[in-house]
KOLGU-472960 format. One record per residue (C-alpha): residue in one letter; chain; x, y, z. Coordinates in pm, whole numbers, plus 50000, padded with zeros to 5 digits. Layout:
<pts>
res: A chain: A xx: X yy: Y zz: Z
...
</pts>
This chain:
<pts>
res: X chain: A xx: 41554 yy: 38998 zz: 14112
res: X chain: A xx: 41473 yy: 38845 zz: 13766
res: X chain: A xx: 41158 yy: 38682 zz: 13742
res: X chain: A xx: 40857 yy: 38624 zz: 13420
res: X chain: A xx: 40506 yy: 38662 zz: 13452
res: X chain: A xx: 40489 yy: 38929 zz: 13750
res: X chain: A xx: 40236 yy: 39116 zz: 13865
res: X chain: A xx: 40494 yy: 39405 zz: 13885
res: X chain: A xx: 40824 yy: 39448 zz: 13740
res: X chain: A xx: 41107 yy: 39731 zz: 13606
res: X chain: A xx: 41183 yy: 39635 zz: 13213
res: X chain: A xx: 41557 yy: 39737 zz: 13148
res: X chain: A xx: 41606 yy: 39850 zz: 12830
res: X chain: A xx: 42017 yy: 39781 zz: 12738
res: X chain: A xx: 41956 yy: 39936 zz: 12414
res: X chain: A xx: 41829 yy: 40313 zz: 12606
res: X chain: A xx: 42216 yy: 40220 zz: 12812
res: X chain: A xx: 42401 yy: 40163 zz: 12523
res: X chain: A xx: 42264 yy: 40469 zz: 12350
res: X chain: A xx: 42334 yy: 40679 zz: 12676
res: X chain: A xx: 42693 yy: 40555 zz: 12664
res: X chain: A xx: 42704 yy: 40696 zz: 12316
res: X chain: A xx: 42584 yy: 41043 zz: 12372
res: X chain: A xx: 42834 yy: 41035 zz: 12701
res: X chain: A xx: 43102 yy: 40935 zz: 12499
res: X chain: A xx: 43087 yy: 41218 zz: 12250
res: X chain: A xx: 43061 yy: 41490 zz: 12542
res: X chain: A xx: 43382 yy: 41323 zz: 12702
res: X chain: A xx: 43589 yy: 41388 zz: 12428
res: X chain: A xx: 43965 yy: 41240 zz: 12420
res: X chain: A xx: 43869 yy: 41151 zz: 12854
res: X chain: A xx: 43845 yy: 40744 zz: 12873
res: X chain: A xx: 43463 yy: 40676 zz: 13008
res: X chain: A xx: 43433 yy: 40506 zz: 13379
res: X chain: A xx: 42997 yy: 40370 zz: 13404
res: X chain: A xx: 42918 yy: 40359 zz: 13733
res: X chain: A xx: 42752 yy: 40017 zz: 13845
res: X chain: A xx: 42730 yy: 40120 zz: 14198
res: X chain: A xx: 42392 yy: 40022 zz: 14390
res: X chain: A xx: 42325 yy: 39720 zz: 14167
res: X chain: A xx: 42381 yy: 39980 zz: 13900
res: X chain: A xx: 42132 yy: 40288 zz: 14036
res: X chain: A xx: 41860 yy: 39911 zz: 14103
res: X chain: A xx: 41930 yy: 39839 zz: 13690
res: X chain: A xx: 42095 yy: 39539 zz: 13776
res: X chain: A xx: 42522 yy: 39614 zz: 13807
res: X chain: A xx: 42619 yy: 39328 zz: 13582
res: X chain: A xx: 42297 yy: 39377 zz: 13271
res: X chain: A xx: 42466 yy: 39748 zz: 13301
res: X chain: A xx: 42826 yy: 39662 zz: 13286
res: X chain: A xx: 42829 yy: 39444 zz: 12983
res: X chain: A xx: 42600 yy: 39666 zz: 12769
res: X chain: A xx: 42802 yy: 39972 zz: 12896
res: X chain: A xx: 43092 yy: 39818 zz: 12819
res: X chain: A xx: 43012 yy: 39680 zz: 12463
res: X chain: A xx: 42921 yy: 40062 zz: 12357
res: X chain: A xx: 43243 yy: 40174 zz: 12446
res: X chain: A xx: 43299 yy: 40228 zz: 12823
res: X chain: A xx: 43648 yy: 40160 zz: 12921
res: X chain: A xx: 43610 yy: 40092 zz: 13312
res: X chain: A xx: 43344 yy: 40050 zz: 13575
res: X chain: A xx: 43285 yy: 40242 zz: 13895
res: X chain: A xx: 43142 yy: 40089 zz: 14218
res: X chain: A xx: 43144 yy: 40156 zz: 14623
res: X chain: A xx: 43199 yy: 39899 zz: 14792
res: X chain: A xx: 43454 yy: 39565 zz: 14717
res: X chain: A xx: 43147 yy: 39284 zz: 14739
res: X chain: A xx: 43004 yy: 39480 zz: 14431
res: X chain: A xx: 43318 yy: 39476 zz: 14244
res: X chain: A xx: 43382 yy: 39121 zz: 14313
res: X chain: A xx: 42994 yy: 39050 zz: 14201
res: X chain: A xx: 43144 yy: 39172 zz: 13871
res: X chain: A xx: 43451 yy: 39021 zz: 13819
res: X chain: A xx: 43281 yy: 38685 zz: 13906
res: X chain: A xx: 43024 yy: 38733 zz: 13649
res: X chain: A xx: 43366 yy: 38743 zz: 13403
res: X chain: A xx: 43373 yy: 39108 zz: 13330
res: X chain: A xx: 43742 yy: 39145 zz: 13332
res: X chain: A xx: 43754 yy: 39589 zz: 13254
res: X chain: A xx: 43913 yy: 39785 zz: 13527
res: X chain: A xx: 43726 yy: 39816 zz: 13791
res: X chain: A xx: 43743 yy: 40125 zz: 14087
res: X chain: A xx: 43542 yy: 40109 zz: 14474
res: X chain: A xx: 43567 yy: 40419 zz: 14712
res: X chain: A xx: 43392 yy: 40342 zz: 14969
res: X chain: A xx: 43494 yy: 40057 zz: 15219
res: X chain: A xx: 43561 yy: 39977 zz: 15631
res: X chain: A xx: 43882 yy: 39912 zz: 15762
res: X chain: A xx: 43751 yy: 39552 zz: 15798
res: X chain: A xx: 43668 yy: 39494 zz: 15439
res: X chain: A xx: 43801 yy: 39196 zz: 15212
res: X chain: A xx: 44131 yy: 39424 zz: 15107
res: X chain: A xx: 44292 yy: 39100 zz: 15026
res: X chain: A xx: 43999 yy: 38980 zz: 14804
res: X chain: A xx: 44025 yy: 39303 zz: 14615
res: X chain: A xx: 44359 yy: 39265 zz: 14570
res: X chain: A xx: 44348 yy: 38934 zz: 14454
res: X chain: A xx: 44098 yy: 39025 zz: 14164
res: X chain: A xx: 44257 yy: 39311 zz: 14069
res: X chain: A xx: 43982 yy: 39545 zz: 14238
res: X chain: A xx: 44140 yy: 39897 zz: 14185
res: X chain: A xx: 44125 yy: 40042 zz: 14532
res: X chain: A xx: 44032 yy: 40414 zz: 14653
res: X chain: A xx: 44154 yy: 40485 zz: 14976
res: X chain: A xx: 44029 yy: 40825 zz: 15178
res: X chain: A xx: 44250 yy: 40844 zz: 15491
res: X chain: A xx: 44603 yy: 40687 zz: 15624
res: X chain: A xx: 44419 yy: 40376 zz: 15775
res: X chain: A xx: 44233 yy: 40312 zz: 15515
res: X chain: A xx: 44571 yy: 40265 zz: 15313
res: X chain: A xx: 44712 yy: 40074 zz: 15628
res: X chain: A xx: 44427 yy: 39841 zz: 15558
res: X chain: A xx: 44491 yy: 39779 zz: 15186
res: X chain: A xx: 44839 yy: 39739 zz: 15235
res: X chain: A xx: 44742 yy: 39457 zz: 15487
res: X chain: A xx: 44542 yy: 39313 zz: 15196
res: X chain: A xx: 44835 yy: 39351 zz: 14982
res: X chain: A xx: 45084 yy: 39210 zz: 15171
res: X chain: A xx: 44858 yy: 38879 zz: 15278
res: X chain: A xx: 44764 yy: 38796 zz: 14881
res: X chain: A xx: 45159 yy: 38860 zz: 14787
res: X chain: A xx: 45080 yy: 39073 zz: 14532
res: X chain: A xx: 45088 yy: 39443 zz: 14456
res: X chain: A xx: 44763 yy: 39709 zz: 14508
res: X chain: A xx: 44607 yy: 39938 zz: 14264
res: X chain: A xx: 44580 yy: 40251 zz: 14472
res: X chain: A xx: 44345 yy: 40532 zz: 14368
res: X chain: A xx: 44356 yy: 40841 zz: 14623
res: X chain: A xx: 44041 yy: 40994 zz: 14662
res: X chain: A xx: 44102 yy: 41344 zz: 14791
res: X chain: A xx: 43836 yy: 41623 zz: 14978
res: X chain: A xx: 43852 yy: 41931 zz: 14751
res: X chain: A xx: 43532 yy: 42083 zz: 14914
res: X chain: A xx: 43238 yy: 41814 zz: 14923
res: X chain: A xx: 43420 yy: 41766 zz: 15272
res: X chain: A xx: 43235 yy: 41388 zz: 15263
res: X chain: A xx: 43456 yy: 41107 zz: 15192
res: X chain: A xx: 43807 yy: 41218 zz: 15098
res: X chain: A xx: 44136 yy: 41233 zz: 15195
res: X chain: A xx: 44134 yy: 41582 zz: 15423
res: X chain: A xx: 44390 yy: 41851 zz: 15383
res: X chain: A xx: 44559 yy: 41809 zz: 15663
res: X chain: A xx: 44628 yy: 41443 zz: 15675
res: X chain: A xx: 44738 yy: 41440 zz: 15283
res: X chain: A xx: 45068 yy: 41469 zz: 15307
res: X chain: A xx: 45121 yy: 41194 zz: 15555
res: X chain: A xx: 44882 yy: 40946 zz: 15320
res: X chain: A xx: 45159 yy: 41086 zz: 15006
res: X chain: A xx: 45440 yy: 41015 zz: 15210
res: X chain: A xx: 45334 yy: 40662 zz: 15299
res: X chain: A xx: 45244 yy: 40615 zz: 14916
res: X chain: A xx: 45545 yy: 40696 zz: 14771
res: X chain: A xx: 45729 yy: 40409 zz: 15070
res: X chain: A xx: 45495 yy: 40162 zz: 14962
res: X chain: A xx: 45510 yy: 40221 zz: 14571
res: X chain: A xx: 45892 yy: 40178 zz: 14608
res: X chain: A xx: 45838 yy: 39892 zz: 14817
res: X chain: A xx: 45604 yy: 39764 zz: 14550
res: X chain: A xx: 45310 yy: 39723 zz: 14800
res: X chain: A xx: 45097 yy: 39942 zz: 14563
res: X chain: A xx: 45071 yy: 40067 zz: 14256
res: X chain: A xx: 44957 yy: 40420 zz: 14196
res: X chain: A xx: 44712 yy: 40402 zz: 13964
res: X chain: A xx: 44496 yy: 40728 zz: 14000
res: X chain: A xx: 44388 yy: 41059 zz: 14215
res: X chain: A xx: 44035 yy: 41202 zz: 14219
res: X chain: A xx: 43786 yy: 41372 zz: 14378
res: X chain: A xx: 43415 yy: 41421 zz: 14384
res: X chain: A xx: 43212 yy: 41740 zz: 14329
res: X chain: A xx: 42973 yy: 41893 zz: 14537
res: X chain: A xx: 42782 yy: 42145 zz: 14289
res: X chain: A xx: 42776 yy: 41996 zz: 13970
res: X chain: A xx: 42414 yy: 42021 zz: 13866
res: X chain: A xx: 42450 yy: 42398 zz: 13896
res: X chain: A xx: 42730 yy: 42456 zz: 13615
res: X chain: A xx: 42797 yy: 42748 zz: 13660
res: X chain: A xx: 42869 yy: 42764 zz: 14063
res: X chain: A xx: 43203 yy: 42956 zz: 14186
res: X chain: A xx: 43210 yy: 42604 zz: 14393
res: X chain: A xx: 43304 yy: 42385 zz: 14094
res: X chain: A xx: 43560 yy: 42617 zz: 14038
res: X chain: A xx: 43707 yy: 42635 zz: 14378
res: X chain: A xx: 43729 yy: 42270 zz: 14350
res: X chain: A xx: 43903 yy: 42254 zz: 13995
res: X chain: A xx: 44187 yy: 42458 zz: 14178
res: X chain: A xx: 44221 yy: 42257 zz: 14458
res: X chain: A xx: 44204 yy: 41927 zz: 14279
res: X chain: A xx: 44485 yy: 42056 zz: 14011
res: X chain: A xx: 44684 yy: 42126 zz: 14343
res: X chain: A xx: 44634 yy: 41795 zz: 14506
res: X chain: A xx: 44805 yy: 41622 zz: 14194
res: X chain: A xx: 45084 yy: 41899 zz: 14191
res: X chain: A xx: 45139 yy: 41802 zz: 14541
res: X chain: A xx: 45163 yy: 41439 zz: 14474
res: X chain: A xx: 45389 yy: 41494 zz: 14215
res: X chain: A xx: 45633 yy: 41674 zz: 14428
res: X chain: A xx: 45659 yy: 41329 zz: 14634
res: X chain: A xx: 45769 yy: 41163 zz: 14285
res: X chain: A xx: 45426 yy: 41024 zz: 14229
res: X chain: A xx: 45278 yy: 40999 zz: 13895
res: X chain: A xx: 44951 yy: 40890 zz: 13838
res: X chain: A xx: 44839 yy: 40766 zz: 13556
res: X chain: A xx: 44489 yy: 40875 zz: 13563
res: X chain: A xx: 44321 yy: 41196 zz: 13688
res: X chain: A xx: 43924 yy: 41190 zz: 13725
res: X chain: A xx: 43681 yy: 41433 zz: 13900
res: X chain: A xx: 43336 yy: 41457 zz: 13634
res: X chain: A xx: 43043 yy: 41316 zz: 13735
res: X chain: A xx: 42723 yy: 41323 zz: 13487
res: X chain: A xx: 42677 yy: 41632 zz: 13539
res: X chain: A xx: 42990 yy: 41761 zz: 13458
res: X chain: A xx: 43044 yy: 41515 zz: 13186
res: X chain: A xx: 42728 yy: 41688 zz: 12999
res: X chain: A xx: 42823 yy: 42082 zz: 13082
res: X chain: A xx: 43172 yy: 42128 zz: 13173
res: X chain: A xx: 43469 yy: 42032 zz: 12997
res: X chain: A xx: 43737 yy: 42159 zz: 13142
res: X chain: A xx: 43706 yy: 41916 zz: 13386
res: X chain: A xx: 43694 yy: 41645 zz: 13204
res: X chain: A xx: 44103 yy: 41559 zz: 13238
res: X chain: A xx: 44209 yy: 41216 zz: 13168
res: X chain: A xx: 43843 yy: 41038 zz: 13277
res: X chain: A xx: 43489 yy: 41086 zz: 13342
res: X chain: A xx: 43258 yy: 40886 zz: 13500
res: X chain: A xx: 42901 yy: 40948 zz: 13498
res: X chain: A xx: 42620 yy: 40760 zz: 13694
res: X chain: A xx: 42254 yy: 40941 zz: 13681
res: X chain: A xx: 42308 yy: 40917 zz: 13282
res: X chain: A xx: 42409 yy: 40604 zz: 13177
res: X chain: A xx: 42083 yy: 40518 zz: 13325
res: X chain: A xx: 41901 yy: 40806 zz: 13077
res: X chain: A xx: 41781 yy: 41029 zz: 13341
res: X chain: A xx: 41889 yy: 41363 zz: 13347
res: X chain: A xx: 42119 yy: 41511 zz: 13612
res: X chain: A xx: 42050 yy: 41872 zz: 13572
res: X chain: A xx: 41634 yy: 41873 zz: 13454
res: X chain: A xx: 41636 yy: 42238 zz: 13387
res: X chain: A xx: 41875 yy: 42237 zz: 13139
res: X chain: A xx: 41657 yy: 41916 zz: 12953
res: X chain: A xx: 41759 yy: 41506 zz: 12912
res: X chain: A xx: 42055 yy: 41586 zz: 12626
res: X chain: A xx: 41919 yy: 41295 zz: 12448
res: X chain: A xx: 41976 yy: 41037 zz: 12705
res: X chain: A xx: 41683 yy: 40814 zz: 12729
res: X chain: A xx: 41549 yy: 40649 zz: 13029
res: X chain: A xx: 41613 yy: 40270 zz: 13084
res: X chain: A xx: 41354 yy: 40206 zz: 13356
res: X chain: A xx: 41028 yy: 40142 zz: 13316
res: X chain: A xx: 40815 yy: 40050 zz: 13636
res: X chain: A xx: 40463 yy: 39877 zz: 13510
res: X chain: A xx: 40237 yy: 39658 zz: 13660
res: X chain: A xx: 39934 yy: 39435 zz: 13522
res: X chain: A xx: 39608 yy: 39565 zz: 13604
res: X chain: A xx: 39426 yy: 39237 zz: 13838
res: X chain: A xx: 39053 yy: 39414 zz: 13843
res: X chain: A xx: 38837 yy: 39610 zz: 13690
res: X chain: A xx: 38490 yy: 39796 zz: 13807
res: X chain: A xx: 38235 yy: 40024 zz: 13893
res: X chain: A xx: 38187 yy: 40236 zz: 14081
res: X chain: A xx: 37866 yy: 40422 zz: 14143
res: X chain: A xx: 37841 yy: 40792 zz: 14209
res: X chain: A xx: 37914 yy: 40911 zz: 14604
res: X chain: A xx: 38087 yy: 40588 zz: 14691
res: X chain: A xx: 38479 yy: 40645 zz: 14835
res: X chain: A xx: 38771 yy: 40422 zz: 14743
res: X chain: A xx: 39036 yy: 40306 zz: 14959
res: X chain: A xx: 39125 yy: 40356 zz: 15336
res: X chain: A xx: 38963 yy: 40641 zz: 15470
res: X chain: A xx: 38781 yy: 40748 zz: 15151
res: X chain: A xx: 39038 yy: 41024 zz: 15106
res: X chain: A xx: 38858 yy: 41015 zz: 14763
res: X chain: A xx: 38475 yy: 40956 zz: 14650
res: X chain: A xx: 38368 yy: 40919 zz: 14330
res: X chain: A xx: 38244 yy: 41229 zz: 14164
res: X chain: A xx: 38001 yy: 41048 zz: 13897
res: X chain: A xx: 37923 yy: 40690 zz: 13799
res: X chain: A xx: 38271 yy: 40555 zz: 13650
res: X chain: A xx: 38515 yy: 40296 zz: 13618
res: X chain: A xx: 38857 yy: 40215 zz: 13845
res: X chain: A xx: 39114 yy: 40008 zz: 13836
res: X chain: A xx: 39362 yy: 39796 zz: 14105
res: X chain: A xx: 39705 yy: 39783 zz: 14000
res: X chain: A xx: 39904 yy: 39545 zz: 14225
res: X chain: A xx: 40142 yy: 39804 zz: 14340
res: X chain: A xx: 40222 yy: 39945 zz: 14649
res: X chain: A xx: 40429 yy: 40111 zz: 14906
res: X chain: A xx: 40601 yy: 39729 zz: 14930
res: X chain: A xx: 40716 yy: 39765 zz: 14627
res: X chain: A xx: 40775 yy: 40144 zz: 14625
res: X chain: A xx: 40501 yy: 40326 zz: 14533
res: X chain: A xx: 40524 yy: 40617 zz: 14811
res: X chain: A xx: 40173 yy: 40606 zz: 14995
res: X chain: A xx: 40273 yy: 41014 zz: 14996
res: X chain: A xx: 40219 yy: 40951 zz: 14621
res: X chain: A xx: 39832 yy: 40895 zz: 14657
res: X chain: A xx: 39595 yy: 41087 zz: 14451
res: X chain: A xx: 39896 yy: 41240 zz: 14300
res: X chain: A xx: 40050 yy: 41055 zz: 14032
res: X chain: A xx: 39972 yy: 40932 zz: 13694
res: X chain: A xx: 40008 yy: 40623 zz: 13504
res: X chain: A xx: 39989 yy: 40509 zz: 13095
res: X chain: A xx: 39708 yy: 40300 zz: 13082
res: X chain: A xx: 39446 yy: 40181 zz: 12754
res: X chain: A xx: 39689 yy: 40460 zz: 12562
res: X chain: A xx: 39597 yy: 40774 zz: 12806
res: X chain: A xx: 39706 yy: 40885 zz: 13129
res: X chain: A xx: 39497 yy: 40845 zz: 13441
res: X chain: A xx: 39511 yy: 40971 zz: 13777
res: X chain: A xx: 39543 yy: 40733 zz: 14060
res: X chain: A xx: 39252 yy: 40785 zz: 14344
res: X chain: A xx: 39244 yy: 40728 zz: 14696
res: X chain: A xx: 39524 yy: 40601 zz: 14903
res: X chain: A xx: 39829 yy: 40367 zz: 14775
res: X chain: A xx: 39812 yy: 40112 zz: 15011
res: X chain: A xx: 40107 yy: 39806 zz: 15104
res: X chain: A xx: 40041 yy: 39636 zz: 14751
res: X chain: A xx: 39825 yy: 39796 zz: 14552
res: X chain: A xx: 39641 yy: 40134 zz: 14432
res: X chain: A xx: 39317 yy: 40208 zz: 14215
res: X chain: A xx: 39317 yy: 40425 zz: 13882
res: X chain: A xx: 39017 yy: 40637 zz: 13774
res: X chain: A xx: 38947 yy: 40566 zz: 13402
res: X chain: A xx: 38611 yy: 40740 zz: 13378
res: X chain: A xx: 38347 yy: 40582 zz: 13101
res: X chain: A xx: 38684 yy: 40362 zz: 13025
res: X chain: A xx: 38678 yy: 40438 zz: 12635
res: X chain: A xx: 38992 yy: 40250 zz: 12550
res: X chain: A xx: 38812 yy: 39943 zz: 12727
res: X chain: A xx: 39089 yy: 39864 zz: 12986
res: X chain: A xx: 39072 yy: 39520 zz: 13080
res: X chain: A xx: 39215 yy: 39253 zz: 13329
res: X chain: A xx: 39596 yy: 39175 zz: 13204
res: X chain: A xx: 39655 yy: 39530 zz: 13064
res: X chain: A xx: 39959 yy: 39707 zz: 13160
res: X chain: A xx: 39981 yy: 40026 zz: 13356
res: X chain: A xx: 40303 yy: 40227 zz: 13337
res: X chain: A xx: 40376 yy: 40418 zz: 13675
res: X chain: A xx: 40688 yy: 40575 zz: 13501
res: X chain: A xx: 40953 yy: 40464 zz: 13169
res: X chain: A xx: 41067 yy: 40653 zz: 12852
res: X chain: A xx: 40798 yy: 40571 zz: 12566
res: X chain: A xx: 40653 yy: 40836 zz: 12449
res: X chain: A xx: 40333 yy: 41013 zz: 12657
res: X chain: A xx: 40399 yy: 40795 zz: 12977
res: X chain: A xx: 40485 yy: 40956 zz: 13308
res: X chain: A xx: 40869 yy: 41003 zz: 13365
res: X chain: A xx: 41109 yy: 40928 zz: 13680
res: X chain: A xx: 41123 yy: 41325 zz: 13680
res: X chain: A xx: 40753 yy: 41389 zz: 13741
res: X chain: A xx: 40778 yy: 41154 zz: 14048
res: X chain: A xx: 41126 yy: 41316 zz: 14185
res: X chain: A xx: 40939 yy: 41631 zz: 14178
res: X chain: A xx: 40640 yy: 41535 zz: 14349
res: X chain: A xx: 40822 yy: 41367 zz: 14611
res: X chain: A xx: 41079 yy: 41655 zz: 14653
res: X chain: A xx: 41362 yy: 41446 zz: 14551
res: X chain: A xx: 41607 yy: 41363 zz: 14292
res: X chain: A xx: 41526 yy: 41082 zz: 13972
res: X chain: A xx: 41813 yy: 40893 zz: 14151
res: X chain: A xx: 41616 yy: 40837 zz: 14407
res: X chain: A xx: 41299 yy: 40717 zz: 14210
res: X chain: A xx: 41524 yy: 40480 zz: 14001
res: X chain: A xx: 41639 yy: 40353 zz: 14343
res: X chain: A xx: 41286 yy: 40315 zz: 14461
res: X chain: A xx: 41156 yy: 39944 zz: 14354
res: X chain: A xx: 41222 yy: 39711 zz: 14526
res: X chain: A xx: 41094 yy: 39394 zz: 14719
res: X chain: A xx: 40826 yy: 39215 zz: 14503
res: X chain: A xx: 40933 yy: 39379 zz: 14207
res: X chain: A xx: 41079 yy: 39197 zz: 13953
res: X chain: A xx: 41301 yy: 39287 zz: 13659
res: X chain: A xx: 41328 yy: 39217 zz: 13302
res: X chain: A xx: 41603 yy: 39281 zz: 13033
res: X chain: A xx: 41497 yy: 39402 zz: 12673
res: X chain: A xx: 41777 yy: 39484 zz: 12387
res: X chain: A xx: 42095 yy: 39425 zz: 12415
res: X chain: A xx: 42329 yy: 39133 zz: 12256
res: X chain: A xx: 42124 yy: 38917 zz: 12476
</pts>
């Protein structure tokens, strides 16, 4: 949601994606670079993404479902564009029509897009998505050769064109994991077994972000990060390999004042004031969110120092202890709950407190929130 003047807002900083795409595309090497825009690009904004992505060298775009990719073609972004991740009763004909590249993980999924081929009159671009061991979405084992032998009917019938095979890995943030390499093997045998039906494909893809950064053997023909574009780190332990975060979450502080010695703050006076000092209300909450498991926990950048928030985070809104108040915080200044400028809290700090992932904190604003674009050939 775009919006000026907000009480609380993400600021999406194109220049942080372009320079991500950058540092991705040297770690690719000769591979082509898919961005994926899935999730209104990891809550970015999917189309903001795709153009900056694109302009710093990103040769195709990677979403789930059709609705996004046709979001992005009718915002005029013309670059090849993949989805994974559809029912049997999605808009296969739309897709085809737009020259949405299709991955299909079972027989009636491909039933389906030939439908959709057959009603627009024109051909499909097919990509096969097969299980090599994340045994999520995929095109199983047992069922592959039935989904190869269909293929190779409807690419001579020139239903679909083949365009691509991949898969998806289920260990990638831990490099070095025998998994990864149990996949590699599989994957490499998946395409051998294609080819043995006479089909070609063009392209052959299985690298996330993680395995963009650390392991490049598998990068093949095509990698396609997510987590990174988006400058937050996939593996933590191993550090942010200069990717910088494109997400800031800040809010404007609406009051400032006392409070004496002894007296609590917020429901249930989970906290009470140690000593005379000075809060202040920041016009974010679990609404927007800010976990209410997050209160009394977290920090936030605020008069050019960190600060603890106090008490509970309630639906829209949370206090922040700033003691005598040196830097002489004031109504209208802004507190950063998490961003990449130097000294404020990071997406990571939250994903750890929370016991989750920084994809998941990127995902978290929402509602009220607005968002704002900085850099970029705007």
């Amino acid at each position: 949601m775009a919006g000026v003047n907000a009480q609380v807002e993400t600021v999406i900083d194109l220049d942080a994606i372009a320079h991500n795409v950058r540092v991705l595309r040297k770690h690719a090497g000769d591979a082509a670079l898919m961005v994926v825009v899935k999730a209104d690009g990891y809550n970015h904004g999917a189309v903001e993404v795709a153009r900056a992505a694109l302009a710093a060298g990103a040769c195709e775009l990677g979403v789930t479902t059709i609705p996004e990719a046709l979001e992005l073609r009718a915002a005029g972004i013309d670059a090849p564009i993949l989805c994974w991740l559809n029912t049997l009763d999605a808009d296969y004909r739309a897709a085809v029509e737009a020259d949405i590249e299709v991955g299909v993980s079972s027989l009636a999924q491909l039933r389906a897009l030939e439908a959709g081929a057959r009603a627009a009159g024109r051909t499909a671009i097919l990509t096969l998505k097969v299980d090599t061991g994340l045994n999520r979405n995929g095109i199983a084992a047992a069922e592959y050769p039935a989904v190869l032998a269909a293929v190779r009917e409807l690419a001579d019938a020139g239903v679909v064109r083949l365009r691509a095979i991949f898969s998806h890995l289920s260990h990638a943030d831990e490099p070095d994991h025998p998994a990864t390499d149990r996949q590699r093997g599989r994957f490499l045998d998946a395409i051998a077994e294609a080819k043995e039906h006479g089909l070609e494909p063009e392209l052959v893809h299985i690298a996330n972000s993680a395995a963009t950064l650390t392991r490049p053997d598998l990068h093949f023909d095509l990698v396609r990060p997510g987590i990174a574009v988006y400058g937050l780190t996939p593996i933590p332990e191993l550090g942010d390999f200069g990717l910088r975060p494109a997400m800031t979450l800040q809010a404007e502080v609406v009051l400032v004042k006392r409070v004496a010695a002894g007296e609590g703050v917020s429901y249930g006076h989970r906290w009470t004031a140690p000593r005379d000092t000075t809060v202040a209300l920041v016009p974010a909450g679990y609404a927007d969110g800010v976990f209410r498991s997050l209160s009394g926990r977290f920090d936030v950048w605020l008069g050019g120092a960190r600060h603890r928030s106090v008490g509970r985070v309630c639906m829209d809104q949370f206090v922040v202890d700033l003691g005598d108040n040196p830097a002489g915080v004031q109504v209208g200044d802004t507190a950063v709950l998490f961003g990449g400028a130097e000294g404020v809290p990071r997406a990571q700090e939250w994903a750890e407190l929370l016991d989750t992932i920084n994809y998941e904190i990127a995902c978290l604003p929402h509602g009220r929130v607005a968002r704002r674009y900085t850099g970029g050939a705007r």
